[in-house]
Biopython code that builds the backbone (N, CA, C, O; Angstrom):
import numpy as np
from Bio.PDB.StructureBuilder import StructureBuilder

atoms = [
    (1, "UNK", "N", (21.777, -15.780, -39.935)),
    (1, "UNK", "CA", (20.816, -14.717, -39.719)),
    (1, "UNK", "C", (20.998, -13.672, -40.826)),
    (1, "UNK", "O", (22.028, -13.134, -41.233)),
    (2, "UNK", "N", (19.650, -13.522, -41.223)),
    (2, "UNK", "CA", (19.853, -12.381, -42.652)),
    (2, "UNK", "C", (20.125, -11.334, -41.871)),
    (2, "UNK", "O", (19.618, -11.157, -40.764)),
    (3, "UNK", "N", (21.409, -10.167, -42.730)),
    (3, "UNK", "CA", (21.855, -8.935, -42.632)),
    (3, "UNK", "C", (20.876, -7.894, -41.765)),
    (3, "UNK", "O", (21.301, -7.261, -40.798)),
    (4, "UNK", "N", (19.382, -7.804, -42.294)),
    (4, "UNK", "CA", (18.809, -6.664, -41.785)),
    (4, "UNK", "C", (18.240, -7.052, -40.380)),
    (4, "UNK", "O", (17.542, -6.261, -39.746)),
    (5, "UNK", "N", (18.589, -8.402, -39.878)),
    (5, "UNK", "CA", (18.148, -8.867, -39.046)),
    (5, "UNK", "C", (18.569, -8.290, -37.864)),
    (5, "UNK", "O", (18.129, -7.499, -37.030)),
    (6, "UNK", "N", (20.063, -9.269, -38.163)),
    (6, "UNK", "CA", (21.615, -8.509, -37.527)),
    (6, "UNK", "C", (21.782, -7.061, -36.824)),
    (6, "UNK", "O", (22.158, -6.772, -35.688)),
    (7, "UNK", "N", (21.298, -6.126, -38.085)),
    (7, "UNK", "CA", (21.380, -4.780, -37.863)),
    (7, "UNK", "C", (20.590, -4.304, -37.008)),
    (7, "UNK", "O", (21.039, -3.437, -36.259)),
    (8, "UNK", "N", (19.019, -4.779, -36.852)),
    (8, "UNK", "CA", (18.194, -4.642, -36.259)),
    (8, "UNK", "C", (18.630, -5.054, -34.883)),
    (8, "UNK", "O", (18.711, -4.239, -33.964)),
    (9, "UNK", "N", (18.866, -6.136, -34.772)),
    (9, "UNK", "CA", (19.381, -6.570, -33.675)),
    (9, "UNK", "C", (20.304, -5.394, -32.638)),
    (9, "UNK", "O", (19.986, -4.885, -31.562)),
    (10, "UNK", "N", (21.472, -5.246, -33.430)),
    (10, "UNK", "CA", (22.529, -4.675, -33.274)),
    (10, "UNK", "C", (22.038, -2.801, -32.783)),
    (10, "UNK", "O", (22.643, -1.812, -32.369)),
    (11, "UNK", "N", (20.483, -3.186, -33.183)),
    (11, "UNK", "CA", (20.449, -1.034, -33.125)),
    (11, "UNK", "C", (19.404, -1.001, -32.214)),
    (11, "UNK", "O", (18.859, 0.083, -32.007)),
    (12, "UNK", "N", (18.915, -2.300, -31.458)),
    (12, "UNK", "CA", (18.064, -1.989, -30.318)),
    (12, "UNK", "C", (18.459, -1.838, -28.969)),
    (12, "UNK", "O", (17.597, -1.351, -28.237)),
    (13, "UNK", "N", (19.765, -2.193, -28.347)),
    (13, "UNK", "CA", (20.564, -1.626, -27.554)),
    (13, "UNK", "C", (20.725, -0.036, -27.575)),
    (13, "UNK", "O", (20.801, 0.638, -26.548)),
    (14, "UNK", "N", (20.755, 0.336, -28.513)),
    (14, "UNK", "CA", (20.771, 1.790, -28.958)),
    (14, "UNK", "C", (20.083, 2.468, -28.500)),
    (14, "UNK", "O", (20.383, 3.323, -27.666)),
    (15, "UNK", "N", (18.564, 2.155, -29.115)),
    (15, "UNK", "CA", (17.403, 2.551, -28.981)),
    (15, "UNK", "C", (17.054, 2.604, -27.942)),
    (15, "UNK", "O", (16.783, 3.695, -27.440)),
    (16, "UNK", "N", (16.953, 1.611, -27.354)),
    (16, "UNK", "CA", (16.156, 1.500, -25.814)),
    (16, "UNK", "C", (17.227, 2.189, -24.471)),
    (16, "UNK", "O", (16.683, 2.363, -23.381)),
    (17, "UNK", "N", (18.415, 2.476, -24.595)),
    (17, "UNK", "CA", (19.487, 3.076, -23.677)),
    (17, "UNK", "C", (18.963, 4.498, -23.560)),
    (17, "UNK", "O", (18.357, 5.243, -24.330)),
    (18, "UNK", "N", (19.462, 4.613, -22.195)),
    (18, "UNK", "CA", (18.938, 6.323, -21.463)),
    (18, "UNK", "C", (19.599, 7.163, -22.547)),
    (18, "UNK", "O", (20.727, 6.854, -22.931)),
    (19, "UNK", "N", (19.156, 7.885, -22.900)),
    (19, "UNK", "CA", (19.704, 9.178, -23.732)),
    (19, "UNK", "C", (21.016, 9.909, -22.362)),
    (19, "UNK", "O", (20.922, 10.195, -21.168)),
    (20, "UNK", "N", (22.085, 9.953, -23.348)),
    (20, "UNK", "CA", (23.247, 10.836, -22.456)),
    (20, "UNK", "C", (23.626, 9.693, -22.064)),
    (20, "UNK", "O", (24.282, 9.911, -21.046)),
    (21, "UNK", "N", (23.601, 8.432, -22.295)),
    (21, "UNK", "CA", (24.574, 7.162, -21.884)),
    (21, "UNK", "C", (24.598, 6.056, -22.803)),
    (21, "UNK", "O", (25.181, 4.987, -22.623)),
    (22, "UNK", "N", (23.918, 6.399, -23.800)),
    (22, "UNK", "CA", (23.423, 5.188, -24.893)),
    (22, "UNK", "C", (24.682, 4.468, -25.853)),
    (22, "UNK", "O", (24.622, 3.397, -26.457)),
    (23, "UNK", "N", (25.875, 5.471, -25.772)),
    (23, "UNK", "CA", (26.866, 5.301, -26.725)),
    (23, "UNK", "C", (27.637, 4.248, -25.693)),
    (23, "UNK", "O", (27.763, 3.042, -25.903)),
    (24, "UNK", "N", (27.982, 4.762, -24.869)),
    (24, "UNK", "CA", (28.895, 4.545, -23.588)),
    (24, "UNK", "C", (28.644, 2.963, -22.957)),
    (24, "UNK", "O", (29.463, 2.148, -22.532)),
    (25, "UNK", "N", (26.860, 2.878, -23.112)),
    (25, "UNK", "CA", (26.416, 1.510, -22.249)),
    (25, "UNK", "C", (27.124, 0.609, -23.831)),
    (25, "UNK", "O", (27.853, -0.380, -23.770)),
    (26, "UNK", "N", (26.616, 1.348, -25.247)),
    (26, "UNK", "CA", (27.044, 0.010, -26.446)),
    (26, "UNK", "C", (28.315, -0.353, -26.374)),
    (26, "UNK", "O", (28.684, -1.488, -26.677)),
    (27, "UNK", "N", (29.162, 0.641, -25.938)),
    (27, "UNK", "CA", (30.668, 0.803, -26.249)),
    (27, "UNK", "C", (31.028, -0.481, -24.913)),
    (27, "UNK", "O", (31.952, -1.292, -24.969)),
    (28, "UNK", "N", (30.245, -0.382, -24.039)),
    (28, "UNK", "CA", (30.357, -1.231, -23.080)),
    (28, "UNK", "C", (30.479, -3.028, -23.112)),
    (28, "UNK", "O", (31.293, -3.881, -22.758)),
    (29, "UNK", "N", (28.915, -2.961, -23.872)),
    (29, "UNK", "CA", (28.342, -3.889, -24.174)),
    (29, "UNK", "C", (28.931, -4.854, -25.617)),
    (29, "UNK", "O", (28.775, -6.057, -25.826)),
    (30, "UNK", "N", (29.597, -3.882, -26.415)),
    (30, "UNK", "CA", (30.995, -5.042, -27.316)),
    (30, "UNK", "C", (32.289, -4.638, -26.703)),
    (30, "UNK", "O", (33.244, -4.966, -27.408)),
    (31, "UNK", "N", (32.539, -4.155, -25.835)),
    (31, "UNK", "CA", (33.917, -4.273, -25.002)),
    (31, "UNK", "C", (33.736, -6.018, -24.169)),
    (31, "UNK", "O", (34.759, -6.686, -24.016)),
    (32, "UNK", "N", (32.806, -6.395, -23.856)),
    (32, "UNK", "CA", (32.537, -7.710, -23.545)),
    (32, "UNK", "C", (32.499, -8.442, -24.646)),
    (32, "UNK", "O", (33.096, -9.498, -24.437)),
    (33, "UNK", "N", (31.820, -8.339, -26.376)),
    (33, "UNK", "CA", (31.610, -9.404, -27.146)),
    (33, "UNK", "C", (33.167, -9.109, -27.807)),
    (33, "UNK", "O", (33.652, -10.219, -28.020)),
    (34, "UNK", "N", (33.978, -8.209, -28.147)),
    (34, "UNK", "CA", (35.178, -8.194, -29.049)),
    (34, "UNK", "C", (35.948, -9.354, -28.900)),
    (34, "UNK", "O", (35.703, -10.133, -27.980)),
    (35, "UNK", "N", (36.945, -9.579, -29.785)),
    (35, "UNK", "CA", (37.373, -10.619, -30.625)),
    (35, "UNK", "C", (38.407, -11.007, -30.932)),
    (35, "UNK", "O", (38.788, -12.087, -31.383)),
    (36, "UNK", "N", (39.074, -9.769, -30.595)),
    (36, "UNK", "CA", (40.403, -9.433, -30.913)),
    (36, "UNK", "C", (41.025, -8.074, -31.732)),
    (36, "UNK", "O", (40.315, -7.478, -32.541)),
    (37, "UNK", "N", (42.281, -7.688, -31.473)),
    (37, "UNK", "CA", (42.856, -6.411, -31.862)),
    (37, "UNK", "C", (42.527, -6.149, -33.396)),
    (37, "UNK", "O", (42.366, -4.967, -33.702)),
    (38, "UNK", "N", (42.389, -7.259, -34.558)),
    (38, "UNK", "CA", (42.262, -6.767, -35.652)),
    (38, "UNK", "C", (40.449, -6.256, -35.720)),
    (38, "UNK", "O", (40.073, -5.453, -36.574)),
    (39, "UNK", "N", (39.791, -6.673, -35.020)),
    (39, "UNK", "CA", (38.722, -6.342, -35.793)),
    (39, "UNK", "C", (38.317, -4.122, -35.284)),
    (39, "UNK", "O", (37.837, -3.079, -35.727)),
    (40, "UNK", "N", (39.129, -4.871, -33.871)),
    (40, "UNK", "CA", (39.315, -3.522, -33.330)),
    (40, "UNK", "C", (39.464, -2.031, -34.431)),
    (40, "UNK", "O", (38.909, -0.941, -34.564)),
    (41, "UNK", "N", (40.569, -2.809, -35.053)),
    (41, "UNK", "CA", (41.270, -1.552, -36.402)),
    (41, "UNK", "C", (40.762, -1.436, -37.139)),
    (41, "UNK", "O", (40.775, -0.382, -37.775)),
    (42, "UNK", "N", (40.017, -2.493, -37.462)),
    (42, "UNK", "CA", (38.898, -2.440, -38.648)),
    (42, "UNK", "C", (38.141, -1.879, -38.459)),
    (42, "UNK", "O", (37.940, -1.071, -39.366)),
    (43, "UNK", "N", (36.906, -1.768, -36.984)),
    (43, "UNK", "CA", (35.801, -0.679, -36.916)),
    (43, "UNK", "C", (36.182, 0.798, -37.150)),
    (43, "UNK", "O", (35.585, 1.554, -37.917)),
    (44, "UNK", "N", (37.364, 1.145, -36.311)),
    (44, "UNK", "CA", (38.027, 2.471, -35.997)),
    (44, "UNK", "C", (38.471, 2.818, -37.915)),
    (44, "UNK", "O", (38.307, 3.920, -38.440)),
    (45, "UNK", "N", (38.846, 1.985, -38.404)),
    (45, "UNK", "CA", (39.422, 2.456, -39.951)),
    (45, "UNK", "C", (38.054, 2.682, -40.828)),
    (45, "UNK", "O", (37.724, 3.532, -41.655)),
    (46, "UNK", "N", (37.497, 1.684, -40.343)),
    (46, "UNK", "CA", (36.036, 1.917, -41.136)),
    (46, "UNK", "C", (35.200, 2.789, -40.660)),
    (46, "UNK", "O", (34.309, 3.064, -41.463)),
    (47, "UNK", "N", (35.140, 3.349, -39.628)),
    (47, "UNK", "CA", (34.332, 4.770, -39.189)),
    (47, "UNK", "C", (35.107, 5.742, -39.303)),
    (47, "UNK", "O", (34.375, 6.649, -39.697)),
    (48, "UNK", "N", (36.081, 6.115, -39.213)),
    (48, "UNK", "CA", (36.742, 7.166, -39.903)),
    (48, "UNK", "C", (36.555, 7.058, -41.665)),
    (48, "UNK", "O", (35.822, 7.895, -42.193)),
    (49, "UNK", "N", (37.040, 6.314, -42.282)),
    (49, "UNK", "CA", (36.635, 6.475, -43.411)),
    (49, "UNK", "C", (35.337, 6.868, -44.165)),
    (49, "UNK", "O", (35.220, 7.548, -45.184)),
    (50, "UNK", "N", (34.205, 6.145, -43.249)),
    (50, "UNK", "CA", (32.658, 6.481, -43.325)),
    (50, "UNK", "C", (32.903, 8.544, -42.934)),
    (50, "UNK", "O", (32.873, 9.464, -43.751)),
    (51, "UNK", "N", (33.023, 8.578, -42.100)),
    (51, "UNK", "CA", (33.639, 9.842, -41.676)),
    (51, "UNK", "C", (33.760, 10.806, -42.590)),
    (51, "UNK", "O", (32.772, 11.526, -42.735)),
    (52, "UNK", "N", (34.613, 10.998, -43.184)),
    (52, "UNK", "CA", (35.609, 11.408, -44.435)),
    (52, "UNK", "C", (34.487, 11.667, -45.516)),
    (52, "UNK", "O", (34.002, 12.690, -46.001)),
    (53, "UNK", "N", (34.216, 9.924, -45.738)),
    (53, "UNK", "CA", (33.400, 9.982, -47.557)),
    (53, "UNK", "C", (32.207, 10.705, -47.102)),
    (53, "UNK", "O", (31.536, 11.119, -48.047)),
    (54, "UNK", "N", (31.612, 11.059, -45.620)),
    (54, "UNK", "CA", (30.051, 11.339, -45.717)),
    (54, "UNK", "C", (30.762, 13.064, -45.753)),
    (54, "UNK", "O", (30.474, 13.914, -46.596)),
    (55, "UNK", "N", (31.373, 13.174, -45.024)),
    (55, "UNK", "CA", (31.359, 14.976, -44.953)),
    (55, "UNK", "C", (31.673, 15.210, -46.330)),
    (55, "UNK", "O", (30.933, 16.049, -46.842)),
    (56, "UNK", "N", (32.702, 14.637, -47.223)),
    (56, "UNK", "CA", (32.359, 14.791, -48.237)),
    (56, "UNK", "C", (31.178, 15.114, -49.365)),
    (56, "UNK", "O", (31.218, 15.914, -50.300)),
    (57, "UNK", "N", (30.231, 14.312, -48.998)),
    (57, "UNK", "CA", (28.825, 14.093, -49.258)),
    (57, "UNK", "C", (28.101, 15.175, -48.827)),
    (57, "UNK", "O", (27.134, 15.525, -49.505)),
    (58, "UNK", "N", (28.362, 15.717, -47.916)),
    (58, "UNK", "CA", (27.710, 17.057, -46.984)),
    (58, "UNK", "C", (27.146, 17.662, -48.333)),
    (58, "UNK", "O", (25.951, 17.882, -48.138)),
    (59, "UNK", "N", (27.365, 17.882, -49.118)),
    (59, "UNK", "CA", (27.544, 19.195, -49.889)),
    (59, "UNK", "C", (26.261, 18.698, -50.907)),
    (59, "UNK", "O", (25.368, 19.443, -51.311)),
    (60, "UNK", "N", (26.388, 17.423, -51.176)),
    (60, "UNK", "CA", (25.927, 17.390, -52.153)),
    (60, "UNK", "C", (24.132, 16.191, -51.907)),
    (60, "UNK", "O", (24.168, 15.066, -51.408)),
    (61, "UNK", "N", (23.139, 16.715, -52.292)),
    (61, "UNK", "CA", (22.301, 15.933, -52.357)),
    (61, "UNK", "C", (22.155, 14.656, -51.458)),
    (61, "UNK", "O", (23.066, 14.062, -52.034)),
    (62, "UNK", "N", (21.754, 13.779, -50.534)),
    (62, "UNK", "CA", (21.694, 13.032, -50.133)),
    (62, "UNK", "C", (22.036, 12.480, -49.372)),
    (62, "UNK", "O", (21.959, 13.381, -48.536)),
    (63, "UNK", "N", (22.550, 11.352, -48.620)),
    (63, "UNK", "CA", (22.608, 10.712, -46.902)),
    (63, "UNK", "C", (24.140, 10.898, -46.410)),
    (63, "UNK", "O", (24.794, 10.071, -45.775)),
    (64, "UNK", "N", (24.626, 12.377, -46.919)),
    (64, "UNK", "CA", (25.731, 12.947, -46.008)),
    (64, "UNK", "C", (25.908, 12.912, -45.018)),
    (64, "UNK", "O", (26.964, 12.299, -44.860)),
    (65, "UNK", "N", (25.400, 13.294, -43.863)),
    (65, "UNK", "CA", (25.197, 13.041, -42.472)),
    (65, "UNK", "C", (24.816, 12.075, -41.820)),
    (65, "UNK", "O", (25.157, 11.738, -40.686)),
    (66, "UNK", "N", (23.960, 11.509, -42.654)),
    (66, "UNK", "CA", (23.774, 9.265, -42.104)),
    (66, "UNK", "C", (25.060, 8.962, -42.407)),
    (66, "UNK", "O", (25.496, 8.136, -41.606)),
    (67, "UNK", "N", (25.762, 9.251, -43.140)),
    (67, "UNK", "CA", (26.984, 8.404, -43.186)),
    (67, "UNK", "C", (27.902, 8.879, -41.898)),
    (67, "UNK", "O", (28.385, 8.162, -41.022)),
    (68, "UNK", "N", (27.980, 10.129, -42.037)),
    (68, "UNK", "CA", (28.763, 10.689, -40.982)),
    (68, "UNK", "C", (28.599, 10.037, -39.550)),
    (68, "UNK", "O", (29.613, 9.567, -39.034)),
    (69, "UNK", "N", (27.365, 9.974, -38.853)),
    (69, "UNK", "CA", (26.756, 9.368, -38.047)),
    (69, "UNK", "C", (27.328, 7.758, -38.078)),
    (69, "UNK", "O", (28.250, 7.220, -37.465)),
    (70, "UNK", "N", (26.401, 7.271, -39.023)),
    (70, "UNK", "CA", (27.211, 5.956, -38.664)),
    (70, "UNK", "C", (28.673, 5.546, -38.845)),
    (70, "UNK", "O", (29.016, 4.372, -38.707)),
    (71, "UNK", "N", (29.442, 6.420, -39.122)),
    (71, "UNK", "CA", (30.312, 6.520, -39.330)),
    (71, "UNK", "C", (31.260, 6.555, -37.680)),
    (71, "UNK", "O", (32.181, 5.815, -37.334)),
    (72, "UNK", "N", (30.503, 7.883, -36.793)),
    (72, "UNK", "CA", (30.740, 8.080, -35.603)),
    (72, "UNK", "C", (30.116, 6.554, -34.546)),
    (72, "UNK", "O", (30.536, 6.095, -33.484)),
    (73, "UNK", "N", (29.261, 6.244, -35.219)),
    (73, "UNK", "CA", (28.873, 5.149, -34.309)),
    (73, "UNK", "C", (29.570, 3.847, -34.330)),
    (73, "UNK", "O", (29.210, 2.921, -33.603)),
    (74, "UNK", "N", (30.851, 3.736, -35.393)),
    (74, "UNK", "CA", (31.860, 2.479, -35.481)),
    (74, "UNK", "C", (32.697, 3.092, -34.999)),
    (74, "UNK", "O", (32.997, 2.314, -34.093)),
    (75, "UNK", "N", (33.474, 4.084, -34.860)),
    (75, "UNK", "CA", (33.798, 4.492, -33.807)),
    (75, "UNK", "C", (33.870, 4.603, -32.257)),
    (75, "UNK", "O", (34.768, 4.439, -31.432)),
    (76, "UNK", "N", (32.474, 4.971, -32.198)),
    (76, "UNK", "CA", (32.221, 4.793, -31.207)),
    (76, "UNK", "C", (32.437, 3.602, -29.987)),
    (76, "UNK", "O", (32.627, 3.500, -28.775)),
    (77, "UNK", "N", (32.266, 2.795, -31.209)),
    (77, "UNK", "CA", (32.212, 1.180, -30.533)),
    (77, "UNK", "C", (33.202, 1.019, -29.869)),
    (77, "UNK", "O", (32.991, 0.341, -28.864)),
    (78, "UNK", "N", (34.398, 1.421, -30.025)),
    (78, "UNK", "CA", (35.403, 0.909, -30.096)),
    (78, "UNK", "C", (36.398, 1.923, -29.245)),
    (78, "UNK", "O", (37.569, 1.659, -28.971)),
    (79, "UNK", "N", (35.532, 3.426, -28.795)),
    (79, "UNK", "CA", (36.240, 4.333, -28.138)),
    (79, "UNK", "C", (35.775, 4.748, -26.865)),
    (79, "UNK", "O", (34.700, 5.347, -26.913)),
    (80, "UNK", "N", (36.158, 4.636, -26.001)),
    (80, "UNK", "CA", (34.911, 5.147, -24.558)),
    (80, "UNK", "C", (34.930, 6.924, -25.327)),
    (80, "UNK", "O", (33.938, 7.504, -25.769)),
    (81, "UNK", "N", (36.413, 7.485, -25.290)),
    (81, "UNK", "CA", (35.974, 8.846, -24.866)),
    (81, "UNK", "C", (35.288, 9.511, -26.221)),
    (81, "UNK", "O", (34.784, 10.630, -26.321)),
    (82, "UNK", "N", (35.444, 8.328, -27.385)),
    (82, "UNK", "CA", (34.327, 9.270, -28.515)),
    (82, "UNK", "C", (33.171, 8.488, -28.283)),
    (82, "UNK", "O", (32.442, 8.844, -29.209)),
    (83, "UNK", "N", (32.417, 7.473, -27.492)),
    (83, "UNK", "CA", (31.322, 7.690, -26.630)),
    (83, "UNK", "C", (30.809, 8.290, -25.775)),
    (83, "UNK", "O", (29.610, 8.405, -25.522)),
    (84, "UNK", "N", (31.682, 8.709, -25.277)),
    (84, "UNK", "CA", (31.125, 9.814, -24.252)),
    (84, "UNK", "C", (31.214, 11.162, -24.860)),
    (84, "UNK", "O", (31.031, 12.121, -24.111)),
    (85, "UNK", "N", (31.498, 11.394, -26.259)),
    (85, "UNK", "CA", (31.309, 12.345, -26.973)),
    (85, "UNK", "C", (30.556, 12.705, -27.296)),
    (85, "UNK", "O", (30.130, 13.849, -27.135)),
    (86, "UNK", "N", (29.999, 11.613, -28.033)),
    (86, "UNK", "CA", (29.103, 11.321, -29.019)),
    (86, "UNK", "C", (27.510, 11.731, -27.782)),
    (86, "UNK", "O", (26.551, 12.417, -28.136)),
    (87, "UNK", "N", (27.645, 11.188, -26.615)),
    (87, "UNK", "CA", (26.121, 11.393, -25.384)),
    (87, "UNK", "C", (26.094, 12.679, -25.231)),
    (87, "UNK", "O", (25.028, 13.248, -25.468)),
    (88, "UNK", "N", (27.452, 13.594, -24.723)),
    (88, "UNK", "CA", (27.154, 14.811, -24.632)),
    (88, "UNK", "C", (26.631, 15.306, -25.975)),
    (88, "UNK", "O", (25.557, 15.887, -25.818)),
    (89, "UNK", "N", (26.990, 15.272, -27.106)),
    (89, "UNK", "CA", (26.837, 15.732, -27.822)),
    (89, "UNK", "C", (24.859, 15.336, -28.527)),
    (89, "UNK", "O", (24.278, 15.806, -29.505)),
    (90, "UNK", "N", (24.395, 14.323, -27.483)),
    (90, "UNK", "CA", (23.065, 13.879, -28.029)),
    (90, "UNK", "C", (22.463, 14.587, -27.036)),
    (90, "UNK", "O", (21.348, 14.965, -27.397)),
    (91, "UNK", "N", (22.653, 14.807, -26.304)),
    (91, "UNK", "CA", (22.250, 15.885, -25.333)),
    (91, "UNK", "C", (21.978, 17.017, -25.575)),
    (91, "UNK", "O", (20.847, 17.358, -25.921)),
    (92, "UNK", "N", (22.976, 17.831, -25.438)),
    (92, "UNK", "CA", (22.889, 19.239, -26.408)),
    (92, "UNK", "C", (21.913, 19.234, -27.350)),
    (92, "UNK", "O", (20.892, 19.861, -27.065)),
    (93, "UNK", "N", (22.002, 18.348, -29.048)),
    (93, "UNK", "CA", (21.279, 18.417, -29.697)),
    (93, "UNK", "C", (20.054, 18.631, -29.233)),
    (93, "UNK", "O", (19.302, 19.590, -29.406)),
    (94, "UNK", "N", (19.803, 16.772, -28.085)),
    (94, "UNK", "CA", (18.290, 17.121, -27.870)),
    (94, "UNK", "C", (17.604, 18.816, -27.019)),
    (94, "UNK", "O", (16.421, 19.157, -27.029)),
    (95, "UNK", "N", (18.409, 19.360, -26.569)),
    (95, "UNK", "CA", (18.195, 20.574, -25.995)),
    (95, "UNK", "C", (17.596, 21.592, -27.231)),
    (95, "UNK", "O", (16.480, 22.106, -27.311)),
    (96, "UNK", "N", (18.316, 21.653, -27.811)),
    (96, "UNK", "CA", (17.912, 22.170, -29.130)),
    (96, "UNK", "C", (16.099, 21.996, -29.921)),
    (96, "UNK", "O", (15.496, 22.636, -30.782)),
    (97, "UNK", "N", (15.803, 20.930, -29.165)),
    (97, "UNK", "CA", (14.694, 20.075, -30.170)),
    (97, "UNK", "C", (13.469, 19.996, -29.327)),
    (97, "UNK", "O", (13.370, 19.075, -28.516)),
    (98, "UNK", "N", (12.369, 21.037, -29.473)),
    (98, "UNK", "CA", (11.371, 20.993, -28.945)),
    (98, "UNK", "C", (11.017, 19.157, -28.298)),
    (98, "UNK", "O", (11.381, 18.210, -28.994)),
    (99, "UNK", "N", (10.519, 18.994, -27.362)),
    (99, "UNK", "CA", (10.614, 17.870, -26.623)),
    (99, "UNK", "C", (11.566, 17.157, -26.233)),
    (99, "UNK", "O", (11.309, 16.304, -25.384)),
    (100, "UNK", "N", (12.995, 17.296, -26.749)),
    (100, "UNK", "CA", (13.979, 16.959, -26.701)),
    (100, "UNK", "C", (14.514, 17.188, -25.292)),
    (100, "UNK", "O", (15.414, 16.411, -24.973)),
    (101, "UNK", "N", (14.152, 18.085, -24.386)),
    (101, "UNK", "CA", (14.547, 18.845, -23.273)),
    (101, "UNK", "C", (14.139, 17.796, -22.041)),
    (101, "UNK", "O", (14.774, 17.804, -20.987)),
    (102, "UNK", "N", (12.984, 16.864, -22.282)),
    (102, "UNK", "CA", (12.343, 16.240, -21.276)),
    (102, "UNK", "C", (13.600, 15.300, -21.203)),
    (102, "UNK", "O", (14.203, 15.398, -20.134)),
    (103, "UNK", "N", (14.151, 14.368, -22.153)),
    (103, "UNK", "CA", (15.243, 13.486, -22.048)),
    (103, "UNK", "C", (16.421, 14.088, -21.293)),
    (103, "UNK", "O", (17.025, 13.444, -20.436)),
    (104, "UNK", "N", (16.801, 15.601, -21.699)),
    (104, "UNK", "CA", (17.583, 16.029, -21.274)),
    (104, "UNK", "C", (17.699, 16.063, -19.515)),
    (104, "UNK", "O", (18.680, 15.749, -18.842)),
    (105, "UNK", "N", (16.572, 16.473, -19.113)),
    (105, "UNK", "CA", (16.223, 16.476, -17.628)),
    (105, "UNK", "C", (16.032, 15.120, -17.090)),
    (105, "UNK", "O", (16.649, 14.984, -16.034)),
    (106, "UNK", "N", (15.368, 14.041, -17.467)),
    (106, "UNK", "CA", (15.554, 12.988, -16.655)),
    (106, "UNK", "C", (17.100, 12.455, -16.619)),
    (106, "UNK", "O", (17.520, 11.456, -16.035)),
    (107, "UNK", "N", (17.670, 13.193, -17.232)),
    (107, "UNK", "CA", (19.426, 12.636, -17.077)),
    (107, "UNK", "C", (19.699, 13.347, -15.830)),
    (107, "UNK", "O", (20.811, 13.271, -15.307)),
]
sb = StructureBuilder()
sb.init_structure("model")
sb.init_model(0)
sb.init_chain("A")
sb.init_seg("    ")
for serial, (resi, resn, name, xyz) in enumerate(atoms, 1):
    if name == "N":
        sb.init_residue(resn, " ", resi, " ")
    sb.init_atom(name, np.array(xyz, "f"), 0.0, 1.0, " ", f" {name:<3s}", serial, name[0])
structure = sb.get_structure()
């Protein structure tokens, strides 16, 4: 299966999950497909690092905060309580965000 397929694949669980549980149900949902302890270290090393190089990036011109983000979202995978971080924290935002408030309330 080509790459953007994969990804696609991989980001409609995302998408379609209740806002304020969306991290938590994915984090769920490869707690069933995982594989074993190394790949484990590998997401967690590789989203922290994504982490790092994007705030870095903050500053300067361009997809600073996509990195950061997906950065939090390999993480995520792999952490309940920085999933359940990550929901409160999509929450809030959406509070912030004209229409954003309706998601907030059906939670």
């Amino acid at each position: 299966m080509p790459l953007f397929k994969r990804l696609r694949a991989a980001w409609r669980p995302l998408k379609e999950a209740r806002p304020g549980k969306r991290f938590e149900a994915f984090h769920e949902s490869r707690k069933a497909q995982r594989t074993g302890r190394p790949w484990r270290f590998l997401f967690i090393a590789g989203g922290i690092s994504l982490v790092v190089v994007g705030l870095i990036l903050v500053p300067a011109p361009g997809p600073g905060w996509l990195v950061v983000f997906a950065g939090a979202g390999l993480i995520a995978q792999e952490s309940l309580v920085f999933a359940r971080s990550l929901d409160a924290m999509e929450l809030r935002v959406r509070g912030w965000i004209p229409g954003g408030r309706k998601a907030r309330q059906r939670r």
